[in-house]
C-alpha positions as CSV (number, residue, x, y, z in Angstrom):
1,X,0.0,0.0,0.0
2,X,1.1,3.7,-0.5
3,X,1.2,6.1,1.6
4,X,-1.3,9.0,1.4
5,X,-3.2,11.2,4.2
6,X,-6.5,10.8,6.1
7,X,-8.9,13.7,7.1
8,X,-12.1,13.1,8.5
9,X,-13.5,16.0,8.3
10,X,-16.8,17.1,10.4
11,X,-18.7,19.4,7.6
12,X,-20.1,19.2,4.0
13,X,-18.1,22.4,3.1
14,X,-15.2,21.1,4.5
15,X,-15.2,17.8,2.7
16,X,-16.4,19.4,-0.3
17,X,-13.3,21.9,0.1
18,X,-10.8,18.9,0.1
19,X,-12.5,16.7,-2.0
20,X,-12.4,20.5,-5.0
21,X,-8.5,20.3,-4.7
22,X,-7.0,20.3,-8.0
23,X,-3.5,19.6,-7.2
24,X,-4.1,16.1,-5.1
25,X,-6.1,12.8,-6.4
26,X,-8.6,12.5,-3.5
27,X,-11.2,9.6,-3.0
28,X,-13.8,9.5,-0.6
29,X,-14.1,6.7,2.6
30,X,-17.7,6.1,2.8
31,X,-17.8,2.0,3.9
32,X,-14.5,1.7,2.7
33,X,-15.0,-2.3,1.1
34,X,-14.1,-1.3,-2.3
35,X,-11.7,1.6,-1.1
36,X,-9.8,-0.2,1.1
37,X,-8.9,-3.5,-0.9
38,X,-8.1,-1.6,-4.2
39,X,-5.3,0.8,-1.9
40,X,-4.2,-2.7,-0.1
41,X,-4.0,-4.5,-3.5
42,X,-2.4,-1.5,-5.2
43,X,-5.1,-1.0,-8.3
44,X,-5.7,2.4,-6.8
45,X,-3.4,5.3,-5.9
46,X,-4.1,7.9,-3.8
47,X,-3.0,10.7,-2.4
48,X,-5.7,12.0,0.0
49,X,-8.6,10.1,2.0
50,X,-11.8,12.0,2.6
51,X,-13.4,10.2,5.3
52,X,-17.4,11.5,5.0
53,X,-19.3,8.6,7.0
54,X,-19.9,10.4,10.3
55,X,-21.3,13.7,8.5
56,X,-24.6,14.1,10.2
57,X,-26.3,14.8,6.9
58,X,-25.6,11.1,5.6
59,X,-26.5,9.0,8.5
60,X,-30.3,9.2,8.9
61,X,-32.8,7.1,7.2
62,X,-36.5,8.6,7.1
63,X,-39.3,7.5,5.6
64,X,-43.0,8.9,5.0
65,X,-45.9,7.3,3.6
66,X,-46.9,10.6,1.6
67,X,-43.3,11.7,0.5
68,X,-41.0,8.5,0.0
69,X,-38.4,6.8,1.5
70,X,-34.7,9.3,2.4
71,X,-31.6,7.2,2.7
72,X,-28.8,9.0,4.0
73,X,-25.2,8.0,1.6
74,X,-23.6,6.4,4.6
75,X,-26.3,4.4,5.8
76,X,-25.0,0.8,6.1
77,X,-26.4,-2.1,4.1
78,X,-27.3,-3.4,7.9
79,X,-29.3,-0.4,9.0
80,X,-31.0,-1.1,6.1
81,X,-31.7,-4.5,7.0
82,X,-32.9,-3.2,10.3
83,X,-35.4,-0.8,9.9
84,X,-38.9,-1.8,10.1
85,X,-40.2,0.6,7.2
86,X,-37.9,-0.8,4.7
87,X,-39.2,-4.0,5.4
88,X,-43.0,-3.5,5.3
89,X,-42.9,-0.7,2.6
90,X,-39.8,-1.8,0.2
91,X,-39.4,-5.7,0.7
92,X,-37.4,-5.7,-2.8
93,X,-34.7,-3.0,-1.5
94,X,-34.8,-5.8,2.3
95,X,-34.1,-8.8,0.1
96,X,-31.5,-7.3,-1.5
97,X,-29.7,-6.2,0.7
98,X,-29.4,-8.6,3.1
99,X,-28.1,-10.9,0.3
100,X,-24.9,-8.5,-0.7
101,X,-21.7,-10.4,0.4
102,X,-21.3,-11.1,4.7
103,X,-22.5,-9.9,7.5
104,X,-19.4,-8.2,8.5
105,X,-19.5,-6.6,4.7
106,X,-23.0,-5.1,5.2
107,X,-21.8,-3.7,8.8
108,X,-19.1,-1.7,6.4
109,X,-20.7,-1.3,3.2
110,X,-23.3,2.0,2.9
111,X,-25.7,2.8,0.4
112,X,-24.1,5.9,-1.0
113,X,-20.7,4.0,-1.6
114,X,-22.5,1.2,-3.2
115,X,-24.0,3.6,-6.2
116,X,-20.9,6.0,-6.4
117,X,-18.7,3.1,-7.1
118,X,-20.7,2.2,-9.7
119,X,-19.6,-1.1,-10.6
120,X,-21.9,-2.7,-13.6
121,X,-21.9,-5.8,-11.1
122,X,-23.5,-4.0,-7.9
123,X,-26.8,-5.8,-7.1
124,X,-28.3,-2.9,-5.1
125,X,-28.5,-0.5,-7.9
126,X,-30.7,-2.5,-10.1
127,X,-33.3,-2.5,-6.9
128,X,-32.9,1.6,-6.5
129,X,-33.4,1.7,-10.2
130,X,-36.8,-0.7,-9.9
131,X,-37.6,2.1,-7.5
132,X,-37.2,5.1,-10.1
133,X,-34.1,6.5,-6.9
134,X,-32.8,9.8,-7.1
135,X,-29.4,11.1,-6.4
136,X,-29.3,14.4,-3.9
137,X,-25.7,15.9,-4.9
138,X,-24.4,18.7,-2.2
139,X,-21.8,21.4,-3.7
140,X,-21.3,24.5,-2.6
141,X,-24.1,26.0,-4.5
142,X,-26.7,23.7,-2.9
143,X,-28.1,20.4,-3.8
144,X,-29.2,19.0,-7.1
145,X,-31.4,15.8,-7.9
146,X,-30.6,13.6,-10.0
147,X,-32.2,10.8,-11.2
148,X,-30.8,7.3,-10.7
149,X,-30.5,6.0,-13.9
150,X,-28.6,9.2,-15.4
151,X,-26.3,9.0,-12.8
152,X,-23.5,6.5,-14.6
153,X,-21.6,7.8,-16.9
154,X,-19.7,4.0,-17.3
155,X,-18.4,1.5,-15.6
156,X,-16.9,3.2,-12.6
157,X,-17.7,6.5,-13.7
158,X,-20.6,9.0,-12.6
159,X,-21.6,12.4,-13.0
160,X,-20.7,13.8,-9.7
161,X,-18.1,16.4,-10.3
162,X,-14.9,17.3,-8.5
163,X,-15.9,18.5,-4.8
164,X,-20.0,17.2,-5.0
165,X,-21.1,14.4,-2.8
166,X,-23.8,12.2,-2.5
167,X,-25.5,13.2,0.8
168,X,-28.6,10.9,0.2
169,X,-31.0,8.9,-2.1
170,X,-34.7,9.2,-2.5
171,X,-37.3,6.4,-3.4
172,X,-41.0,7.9,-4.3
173,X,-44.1,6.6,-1.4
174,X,-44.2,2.9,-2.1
175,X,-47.7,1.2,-3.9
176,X,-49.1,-1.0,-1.1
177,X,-49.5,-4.0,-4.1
178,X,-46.6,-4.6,-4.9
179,X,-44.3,-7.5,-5.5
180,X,-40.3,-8.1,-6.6
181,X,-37.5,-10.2,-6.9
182,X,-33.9,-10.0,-7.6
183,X,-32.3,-12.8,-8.6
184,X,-28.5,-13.4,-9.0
185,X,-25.6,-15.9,-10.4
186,X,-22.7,-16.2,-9.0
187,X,-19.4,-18.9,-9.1
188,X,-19.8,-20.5,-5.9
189,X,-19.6,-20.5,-2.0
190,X,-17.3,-17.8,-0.8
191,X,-17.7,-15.9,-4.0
192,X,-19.6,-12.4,-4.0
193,X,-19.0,-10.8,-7.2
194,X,-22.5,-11.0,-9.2
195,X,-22.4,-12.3,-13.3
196,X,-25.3,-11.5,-14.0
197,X,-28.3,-10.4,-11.6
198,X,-32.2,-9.4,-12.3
199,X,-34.4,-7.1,-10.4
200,X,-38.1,-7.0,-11.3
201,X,-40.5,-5.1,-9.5
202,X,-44.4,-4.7,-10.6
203,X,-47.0,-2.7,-8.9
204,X,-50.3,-3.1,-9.2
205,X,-51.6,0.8,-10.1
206,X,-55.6,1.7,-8.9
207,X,-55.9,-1.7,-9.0
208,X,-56.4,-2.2,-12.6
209,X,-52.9,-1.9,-14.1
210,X,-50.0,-3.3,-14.0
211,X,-46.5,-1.2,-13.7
212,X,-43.6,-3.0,-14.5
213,X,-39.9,-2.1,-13.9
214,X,-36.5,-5.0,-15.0
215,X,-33.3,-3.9,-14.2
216,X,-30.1,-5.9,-14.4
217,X,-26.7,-6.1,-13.0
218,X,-23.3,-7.5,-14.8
219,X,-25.1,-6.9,-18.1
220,X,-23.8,-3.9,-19.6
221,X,-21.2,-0.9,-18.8
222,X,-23.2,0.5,-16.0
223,X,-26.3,-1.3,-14.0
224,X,-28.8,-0.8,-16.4
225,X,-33.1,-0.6,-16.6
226,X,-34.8,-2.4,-19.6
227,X,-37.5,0.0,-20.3
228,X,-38.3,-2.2,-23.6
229,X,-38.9,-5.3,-21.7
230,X,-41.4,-3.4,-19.3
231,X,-43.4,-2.1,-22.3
232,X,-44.1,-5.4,-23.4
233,X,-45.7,-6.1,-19.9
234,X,-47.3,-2.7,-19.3
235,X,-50.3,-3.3,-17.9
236,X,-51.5,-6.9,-17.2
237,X,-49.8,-9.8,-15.9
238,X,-48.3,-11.3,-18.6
239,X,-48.9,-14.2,-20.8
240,X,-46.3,-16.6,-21.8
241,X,-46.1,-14.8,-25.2
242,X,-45.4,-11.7,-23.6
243,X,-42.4,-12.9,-21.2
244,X,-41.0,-14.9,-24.3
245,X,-40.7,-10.9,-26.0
246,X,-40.1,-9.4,-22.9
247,X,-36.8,-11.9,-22.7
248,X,-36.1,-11.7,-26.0
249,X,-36.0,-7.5,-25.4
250,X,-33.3,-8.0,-22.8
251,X,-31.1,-10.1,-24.1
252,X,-30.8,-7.4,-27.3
253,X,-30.5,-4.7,-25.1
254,X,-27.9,-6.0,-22.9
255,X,-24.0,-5.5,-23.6
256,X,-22.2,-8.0,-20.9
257,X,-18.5,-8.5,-21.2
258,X,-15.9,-11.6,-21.3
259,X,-13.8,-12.1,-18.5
260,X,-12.2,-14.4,-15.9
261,X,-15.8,-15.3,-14.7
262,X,-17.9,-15.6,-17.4
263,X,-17.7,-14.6,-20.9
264,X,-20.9,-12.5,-22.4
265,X,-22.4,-15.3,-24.0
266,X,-23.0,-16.9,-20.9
267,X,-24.0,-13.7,-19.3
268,X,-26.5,-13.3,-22.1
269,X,-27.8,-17.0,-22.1
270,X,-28.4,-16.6,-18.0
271,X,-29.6,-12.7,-18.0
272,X,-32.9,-14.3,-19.8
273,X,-33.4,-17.3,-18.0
274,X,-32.9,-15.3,-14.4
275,X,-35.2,-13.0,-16.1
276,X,-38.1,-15.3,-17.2
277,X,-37.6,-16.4,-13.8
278,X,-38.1,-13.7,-11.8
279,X,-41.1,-12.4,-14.3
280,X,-43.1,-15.3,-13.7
281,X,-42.4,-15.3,-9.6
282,X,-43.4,-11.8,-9.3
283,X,-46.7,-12.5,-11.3
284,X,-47.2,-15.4,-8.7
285,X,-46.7,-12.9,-6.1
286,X,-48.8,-10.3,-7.0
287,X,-52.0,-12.7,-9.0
288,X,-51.7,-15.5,-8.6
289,X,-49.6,-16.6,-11.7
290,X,-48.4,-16.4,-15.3
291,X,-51.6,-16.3,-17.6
């Protein structure tokens, strides 16, 4: 490991103020399970550590049954886990979460860092994008929203610029019929990097229609939401014909890679089949079944 410094600092504006330098490469300590292995293992250089997580602004989760759910950026993956609202309200977001690597990972890892390392292989950020999240970015001039899904720029990349950071992440009030899934392949025991993962969330509208969201992980540059697949099930719960297109929609959309773990073939092959899968159990969920 090299050596760099370490501030904590105990304001936005003083964080943003380190984090604006133009003459130092500064990353931001949030969780720290991404930051800290890439400095150990040397894929990272650095020269200054801006430690955020104890920022008052990022550490409170609040939720309202008018307004939404407000998740502060360094909420762990465990506080998550643990708060009753989540649960009832946003079972998808629950189930997610408490599947994302150990125990002792989710004590560490924290919603903001999760989506600002935006890694095409996360498995939260397909969730938050079932949930149409948005971004609240501080800089000195204030906050600006941003939605989820125009948040990536690539793989690793985002649209925060130098000195903004994500203070917190907004899902809208939650539809009381409601039903999700997210569904993921990986190597094997021990192993927690995703190849290819599917969220799918429906909600029953007024109940007459049927709103659809599918969002994968692994399967392209970035996380990504297949708003072609859900057109094809706007509405009802779908038919057979209709998840066959809806499939057939994702695997054309997505872009996966060949690497070590999997090559995109594979990742293709498995996106639909995790896919149809997670379709038909959210149907199940929320009528009793694939028509």
């Amino acid at each position: 490991m090299t050596t760099f410094d370490y501030v904590n600092p105990t304001t936005l504006e003083a964080a943003g103020e380190l984090l604006s330098r133009g003459d130092l490469v500064t990353n931001v300590l949030a969780g720290g399970t991404n930051l800290i292995l890439a400095l150990e293992n040397g894929s990272l250089q650095t020269d200054l550590v801006v430690d955020i997580k104890a920022l008052p602004e990022l550490k409170n989760i609040h939720f309202n049954s008018n307004s939404g759910l407000m998740l502060g950026a360094a909420v762990t993956l465990n506080q998550v886990n643990a708060h009753t609202d989540i649960r009832r309200h946003f079972p998808l977001l629950f189930e997610t979460c408490k599947d994302i690597g150990s125990c002792q990972v989710r004590s560490r890892a924290t919603v903001g860092g999760n989506i600002c390392c935006a890694l095409p292989s996360s498995d939260l950020i397909p969730t938050l994008l079932c949930y149409d999240a948005v971004c609240h970015i501080w800089n000195p001039g204030g906050v600006r929203e941003v939605p989820l899904d125009r948040f990536f720029k690539g793989d690793q990349q985002t649209v925060l610029a130098k000195g903004e950071i994500l203070v917190r992440i907004s899902l809208p009030a939650p539809v009381a019929d409601a039903a999700g899934v997210y569904n993921k392949l990986q190597r094997g025991q021990g192993e927690y990097v995703t190849l290819v993962g599917t969220a799918v969330l429906a909600r029953n509208i007024n109940n007459s229609e049927i709103d659809w969201r599918i969002a994968l992980a692994a399967a392209a540059p970035t996380p990504i939401r297949i708003y072609a697949a859900e057109q094809v099930l706007q509405g009802s719960i779908p038919d057979k014909a209709m998840i066959d297109h809806a499939v057939e929609c994702i695997k054309h959309t997505i872009k996966p890679i060949s690497d070590l773990r999997a090559g995109a073939a594979y990742r293709t092959t498995m996106a639909g089949i995790l896919a149809r899968r997670s379709i038909e159990s959210v149907a199940s969920q929320l009528l009793g079944g694939v028509h």
